[in-house]
C-alpha atoms as one frame of an Amber mdcrd trajectory, in Angstrom:
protein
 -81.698-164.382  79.074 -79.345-163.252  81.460 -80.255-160.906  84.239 -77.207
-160.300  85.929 -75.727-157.174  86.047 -71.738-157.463  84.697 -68.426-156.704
  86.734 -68.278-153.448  86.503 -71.829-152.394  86.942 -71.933-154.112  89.854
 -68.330-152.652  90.946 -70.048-149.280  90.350 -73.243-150.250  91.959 -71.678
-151.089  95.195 -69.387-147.642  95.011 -72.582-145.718  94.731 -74.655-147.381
  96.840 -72.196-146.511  99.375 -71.972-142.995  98.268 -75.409-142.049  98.700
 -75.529-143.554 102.392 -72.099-141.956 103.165 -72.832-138.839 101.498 -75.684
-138.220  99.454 -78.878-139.218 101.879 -77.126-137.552 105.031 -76.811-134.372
 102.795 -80.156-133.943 102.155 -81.368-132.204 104.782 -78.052-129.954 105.483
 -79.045-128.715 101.892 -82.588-127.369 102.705 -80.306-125.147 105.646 -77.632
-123.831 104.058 -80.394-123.205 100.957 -82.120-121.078 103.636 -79.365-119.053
 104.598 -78.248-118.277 101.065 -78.715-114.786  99.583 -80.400-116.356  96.527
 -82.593-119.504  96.860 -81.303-120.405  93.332 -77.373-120.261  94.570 -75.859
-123.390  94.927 -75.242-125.067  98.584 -71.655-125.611  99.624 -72.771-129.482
 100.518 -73.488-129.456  96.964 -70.188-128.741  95.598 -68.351-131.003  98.333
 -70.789-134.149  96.702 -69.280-133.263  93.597 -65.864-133.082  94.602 -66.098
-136.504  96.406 -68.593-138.340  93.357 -65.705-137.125  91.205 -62.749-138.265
  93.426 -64.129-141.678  93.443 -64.586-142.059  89.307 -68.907-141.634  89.630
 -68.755-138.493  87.422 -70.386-138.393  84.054 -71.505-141.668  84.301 -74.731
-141.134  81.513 -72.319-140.967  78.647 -71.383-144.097  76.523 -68.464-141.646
  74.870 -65.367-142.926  76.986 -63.754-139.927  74.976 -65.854-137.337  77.410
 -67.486-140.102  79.571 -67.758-143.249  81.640 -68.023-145.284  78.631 -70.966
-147.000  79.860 -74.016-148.908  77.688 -77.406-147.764  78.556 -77.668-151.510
  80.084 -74.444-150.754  82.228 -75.851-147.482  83.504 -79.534-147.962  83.612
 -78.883-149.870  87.305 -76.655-146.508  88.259 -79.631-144.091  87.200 -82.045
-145.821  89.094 -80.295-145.362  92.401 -79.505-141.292  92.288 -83.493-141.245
  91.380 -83.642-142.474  95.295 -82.377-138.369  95.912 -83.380-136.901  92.755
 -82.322-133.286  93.733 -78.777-134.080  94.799 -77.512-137.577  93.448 -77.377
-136.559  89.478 -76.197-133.447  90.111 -73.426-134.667  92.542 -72.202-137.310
  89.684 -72.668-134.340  86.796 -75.700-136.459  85.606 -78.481-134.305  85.754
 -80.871-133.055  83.170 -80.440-130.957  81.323 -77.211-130.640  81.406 -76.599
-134.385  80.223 -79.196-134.239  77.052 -76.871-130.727  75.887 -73.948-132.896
  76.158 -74.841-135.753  74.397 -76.059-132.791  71.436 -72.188-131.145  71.755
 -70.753-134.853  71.435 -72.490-135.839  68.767 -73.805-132.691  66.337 -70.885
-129.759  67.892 -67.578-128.821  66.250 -64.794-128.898  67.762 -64.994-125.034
  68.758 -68.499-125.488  70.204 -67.146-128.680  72.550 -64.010-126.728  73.766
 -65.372-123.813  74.539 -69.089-125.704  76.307 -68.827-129.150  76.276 -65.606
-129.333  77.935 -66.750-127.064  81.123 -70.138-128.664  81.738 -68.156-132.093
  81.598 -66.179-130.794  84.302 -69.133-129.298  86.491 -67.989-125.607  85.934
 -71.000-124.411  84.400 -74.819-125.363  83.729 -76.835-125.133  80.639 -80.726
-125.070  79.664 -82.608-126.520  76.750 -84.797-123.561  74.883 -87.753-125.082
  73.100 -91.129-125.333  74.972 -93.090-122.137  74.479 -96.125-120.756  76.267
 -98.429-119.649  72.851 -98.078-123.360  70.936 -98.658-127.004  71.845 -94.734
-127.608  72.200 -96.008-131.216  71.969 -95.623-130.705  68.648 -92.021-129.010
  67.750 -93.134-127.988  64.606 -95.329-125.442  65.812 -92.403-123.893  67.844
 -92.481-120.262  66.628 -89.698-118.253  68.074 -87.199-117.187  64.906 -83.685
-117.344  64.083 -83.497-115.445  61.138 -79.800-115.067  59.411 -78.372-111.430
  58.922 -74.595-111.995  57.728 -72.687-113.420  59.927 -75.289-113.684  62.447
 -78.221-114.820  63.815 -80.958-112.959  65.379 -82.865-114.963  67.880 -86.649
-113.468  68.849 -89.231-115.566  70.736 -90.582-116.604  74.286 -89.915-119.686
  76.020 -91.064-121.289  79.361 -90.280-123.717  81.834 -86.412-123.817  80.448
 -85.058-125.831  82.894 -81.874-124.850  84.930 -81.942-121.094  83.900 -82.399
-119.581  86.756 -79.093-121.118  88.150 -76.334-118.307  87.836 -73.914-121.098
  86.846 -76.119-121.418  83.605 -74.416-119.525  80.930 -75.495-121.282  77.897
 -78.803-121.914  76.150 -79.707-124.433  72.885 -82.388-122.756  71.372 -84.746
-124.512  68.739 -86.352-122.145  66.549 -87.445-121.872  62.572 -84.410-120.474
  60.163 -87.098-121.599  57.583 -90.564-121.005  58.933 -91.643-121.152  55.234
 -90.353-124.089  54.422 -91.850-126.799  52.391 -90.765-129.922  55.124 -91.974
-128.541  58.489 -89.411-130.718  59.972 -87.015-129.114  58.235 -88.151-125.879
  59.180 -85.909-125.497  62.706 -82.346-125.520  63.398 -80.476-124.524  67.106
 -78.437-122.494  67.663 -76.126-121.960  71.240 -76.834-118.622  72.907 -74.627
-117.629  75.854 -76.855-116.360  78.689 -75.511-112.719  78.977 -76.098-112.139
  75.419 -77.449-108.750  75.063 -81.755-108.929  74.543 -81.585-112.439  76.371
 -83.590-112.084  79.757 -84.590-114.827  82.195 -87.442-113.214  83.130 -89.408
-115.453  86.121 -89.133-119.020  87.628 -92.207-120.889  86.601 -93.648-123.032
  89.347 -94.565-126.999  89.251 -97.008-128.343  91.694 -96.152-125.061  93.571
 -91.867-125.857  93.722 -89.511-124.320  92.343 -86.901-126.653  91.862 -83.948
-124.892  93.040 -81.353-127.516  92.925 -82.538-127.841  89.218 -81.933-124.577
  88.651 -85.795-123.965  88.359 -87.930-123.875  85.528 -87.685-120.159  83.705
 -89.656-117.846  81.333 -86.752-116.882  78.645 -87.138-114.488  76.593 -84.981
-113.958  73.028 -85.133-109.898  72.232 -83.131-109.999  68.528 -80.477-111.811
  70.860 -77.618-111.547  68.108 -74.795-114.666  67.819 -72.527-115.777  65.085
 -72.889-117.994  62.714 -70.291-120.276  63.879 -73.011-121.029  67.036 -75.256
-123.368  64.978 -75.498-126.644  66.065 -75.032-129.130  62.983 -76.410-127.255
  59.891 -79.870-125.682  59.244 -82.676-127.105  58.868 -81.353-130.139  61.445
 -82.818-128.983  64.747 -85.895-131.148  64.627 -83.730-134.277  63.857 -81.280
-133.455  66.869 -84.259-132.688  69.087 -84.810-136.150  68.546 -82.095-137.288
  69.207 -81.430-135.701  72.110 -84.759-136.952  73.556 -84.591-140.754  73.192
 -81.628-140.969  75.768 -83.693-138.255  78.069 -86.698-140.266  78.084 -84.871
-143.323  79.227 -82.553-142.012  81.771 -85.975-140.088  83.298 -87.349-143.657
  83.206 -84.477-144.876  85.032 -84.374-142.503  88.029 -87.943-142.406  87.938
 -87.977-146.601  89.007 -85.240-145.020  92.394 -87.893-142.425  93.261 -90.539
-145.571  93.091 -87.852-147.588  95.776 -87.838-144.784  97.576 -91.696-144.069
  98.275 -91.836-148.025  98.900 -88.970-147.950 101.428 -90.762-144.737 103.259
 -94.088-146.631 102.888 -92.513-149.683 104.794 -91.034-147.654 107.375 -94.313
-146.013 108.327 -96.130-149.191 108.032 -94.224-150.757 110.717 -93.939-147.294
 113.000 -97.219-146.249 112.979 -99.992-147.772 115.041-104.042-147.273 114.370
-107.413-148.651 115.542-105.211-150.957 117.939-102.921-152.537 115.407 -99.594
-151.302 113.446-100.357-149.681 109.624 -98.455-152.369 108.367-101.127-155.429
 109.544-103.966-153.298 107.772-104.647-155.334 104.623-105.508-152.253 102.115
-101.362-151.399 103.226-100.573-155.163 102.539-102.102-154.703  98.728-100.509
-150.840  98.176 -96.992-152.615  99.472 -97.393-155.982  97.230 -98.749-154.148
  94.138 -96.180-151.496  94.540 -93.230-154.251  94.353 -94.863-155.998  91.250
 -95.213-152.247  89.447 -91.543-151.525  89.654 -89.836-155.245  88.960 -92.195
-154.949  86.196 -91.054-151.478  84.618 -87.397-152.172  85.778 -87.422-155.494
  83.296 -89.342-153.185  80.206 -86.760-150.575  81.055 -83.706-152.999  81.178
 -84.760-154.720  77.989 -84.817-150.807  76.109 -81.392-149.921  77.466 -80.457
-153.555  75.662 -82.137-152.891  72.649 -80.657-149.192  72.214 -77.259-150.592
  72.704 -78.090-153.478  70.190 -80.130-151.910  67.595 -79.946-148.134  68.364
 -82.555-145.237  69.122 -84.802-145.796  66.161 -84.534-149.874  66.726 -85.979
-149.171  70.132 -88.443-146.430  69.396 -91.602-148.488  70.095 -89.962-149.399
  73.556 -88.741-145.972  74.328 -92.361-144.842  73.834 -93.656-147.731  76.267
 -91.550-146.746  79.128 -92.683-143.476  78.795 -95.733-144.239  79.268 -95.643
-146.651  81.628 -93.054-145.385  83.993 -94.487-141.731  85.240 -98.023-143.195
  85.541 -97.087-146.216  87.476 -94.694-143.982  89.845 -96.928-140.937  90.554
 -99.393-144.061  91.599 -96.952-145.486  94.032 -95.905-142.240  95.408 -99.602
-141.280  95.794-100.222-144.557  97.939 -97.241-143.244 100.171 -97.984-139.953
 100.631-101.383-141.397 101.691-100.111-143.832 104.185 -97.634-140.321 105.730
-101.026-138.671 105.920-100.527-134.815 106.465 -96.693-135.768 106.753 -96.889
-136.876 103.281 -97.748-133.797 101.916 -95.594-131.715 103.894 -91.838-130.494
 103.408 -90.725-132.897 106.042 -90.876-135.889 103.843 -89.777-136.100 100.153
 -92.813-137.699  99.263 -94.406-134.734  98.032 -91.721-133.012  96.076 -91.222
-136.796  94.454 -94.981-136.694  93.610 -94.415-133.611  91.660 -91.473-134.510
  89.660 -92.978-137.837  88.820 -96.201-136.295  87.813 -93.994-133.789  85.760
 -92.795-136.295  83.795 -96.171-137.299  82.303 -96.203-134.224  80.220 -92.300
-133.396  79.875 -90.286-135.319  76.895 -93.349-135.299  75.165 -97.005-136.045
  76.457 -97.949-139.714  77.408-100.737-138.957  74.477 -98.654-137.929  71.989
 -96.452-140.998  72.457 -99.721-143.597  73.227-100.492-141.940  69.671 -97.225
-142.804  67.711 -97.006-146.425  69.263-100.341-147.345  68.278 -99.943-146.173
  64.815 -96.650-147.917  64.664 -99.078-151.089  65.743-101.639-150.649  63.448
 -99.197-150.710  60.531 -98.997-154.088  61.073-102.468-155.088  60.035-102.932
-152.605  56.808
């Protein structure tokens, strides 16, 4: 096998790696001030907008998509080694290359299952950064684990369709620049195939009975680069026809879909946010001194550093070998693999994050390191694209096949 990363991943390696020390890690912290002086918390920071001016300037924009018609025209192998490194800042680095969830999953759904209205009118502006978008499906009254319980309706009156139901933790709604929702929910709640049951359908946010009603908290952030995390709620919201996605009856089959490059490019920046806790761990190792000698010559921080190192060149190879296999064999070919570094990745990261956070001691918990805020994105993740259960529960029936 070969490991090596090919001439232009490593061309756009080196042009990001710069970028983030140049731009993106120096940024950080003039963020958090002009954040503080804004009349909104959930406006958008000049310093934000100059990062995407310059990412785009220098050809590290849209980078996630393998279309070259809308994107990069990079494989999953080819950007896999990109991901990882804006993971290092997760709140500024895929926004500043127009990479961040979940703005990337609703433009891989436009690409693949829009018409050609739907993609001039959204895909084309989120491709150029104008706007945001959010992803309606989780709800608050069903285990959204399961999308077929997802209740809220889309019910067809003419040449509409009336959207009613409540949704939380919709990710990027409370940005202002987020004017347009993909809602899941049932056209055929009655149906005979439950997973035919849902379709989705594109609701602009200042649709009349459509009301972001709260941020919803994680770990006690609100994500504000993110655009937070929002309780939605769908009042006989009314929208043509013409705003399905695909045809009815498909939204469970897009939803997946849309979630098997999610999962992966999570995965990806999740590895970064690993590098990251291991470079602060190593810094305060070597800085701090206790009981006569420095952190870093206690053994306990020897075996956190070592096993921390063997976690992530193990997940980076399992993660590497899935972007292979969905460029070789596609989604489905990859499914059991998908599943693995789902399950793998969050649990191993919130571990190494946890050792570092430990090692800042009440620094590590506090706003002055990222440590904390990467604990609670990486713990996030255990539940968010589907539970690690429901995911250790499809693998091992997938494995079990094999002996019946």
């Amino acid at each position: 096998m070969d490991f090596a990363f090919d001439a232009r991943t490593e061309e756009l390696r080196g042009k990001l790696l710069a970028f983030m020390d140049e731009y993106v890690y120096p940024a950080e912290a003039v963020a958090e001030e002009q954040r503080a002086a804004l009349a909104s918390p959930w406006d958008t920071p000049a310093v934000v907008e100059e990062l995407k001016a310059e990412a785009r300037r220098q050809g590290l924009w849209n980078l996630f998509l393998p279309d070259s018609e809308y994107g990069a025209g990079l494989t999953n192998l080819q950007y896999a080694p990109l991901a990882e490194i804006t993971g290092r800042s997760p709140q500024l680095a895929p926004t500043a290359l127009n990479c961040a969830a979940p703005d990337t999953g609703n433009m891989e759904v436009l690409t693949q299952f829009g018409d050609e209205q739907q993609r001039k009118q959204w895909l084309e502006p989120l491709l150029a950064g104008e706007i945001r978008s959010a992803f309606a499906m989780t709800e608050p009254e069903v285990a959204s684990s399961d999308a077929t319980n997802i209740t809220t309706l889309i019910r067809r009156e003419g040449d509409e369709y009336v959207v009613s139901g409540r949704k939380w933790y919709i990710s990027g709604a409370m940005n202002p620049d987020c004017t347009i929702f993909i809602v899941m929910g049932k056209t055929d709640p009655e149906g005979t195939d439950i997973r035919r049951q849902q379709s989705m359908v594109l609701v602009p946010r200042d649709t009349p009975g459509v009301t972001v009603r709260r941020a919803m908290r994680v770990f006690g952030y609100e994500d504000h680069y993110h655009g937070g995390h929002a309780e939605v709620i769908f009042e006989d919201a009314r929208v043509p026809v013409t705003n399905l996605i695909g045809e009815e009856g498909g939204g469970f089959a897009i939803a997946q879909a849309r979630l098997g490059p999610g999962r992966i490019h999570h995965c990806m920046r999740l590895i970064g946010m690993a590098e990251r806790a291991i470079e602060l761990m190593c810094r305060r190792a070597v800085s701090r001194t206790a009981f006569g000698k420095a952190l870093g010559q206690q053994g306990v921080v020897h075996n956190w550093i070592a096993d921390a190192r063997v976690t992530v060149e193990q997940l980076r190879l399992l993660v590497l070998k899935t972007a292979w296999m969905m460029d070789t064999v596609g989604n489905r070919g990859a499914h059991t693999e998908i599943q693995a570094i789902k399950i793998a990745t969050p649990r191993a990261v919130v571990d190494i994050i946890d050792r570092a956070i430990q090692l800042h001691g009440a620094g590590g918990v506090s706003q002055d390191f990222p440590l904390a805020e990467l604990y609670a994105g990486a713990r996030t993740l255990m539940i968010a694209d589907g539970p690690d259960e429901v995911h250790q529960r499809s693998l091992a029936r997938r494995e079990l096949k094999k002996y019946l």
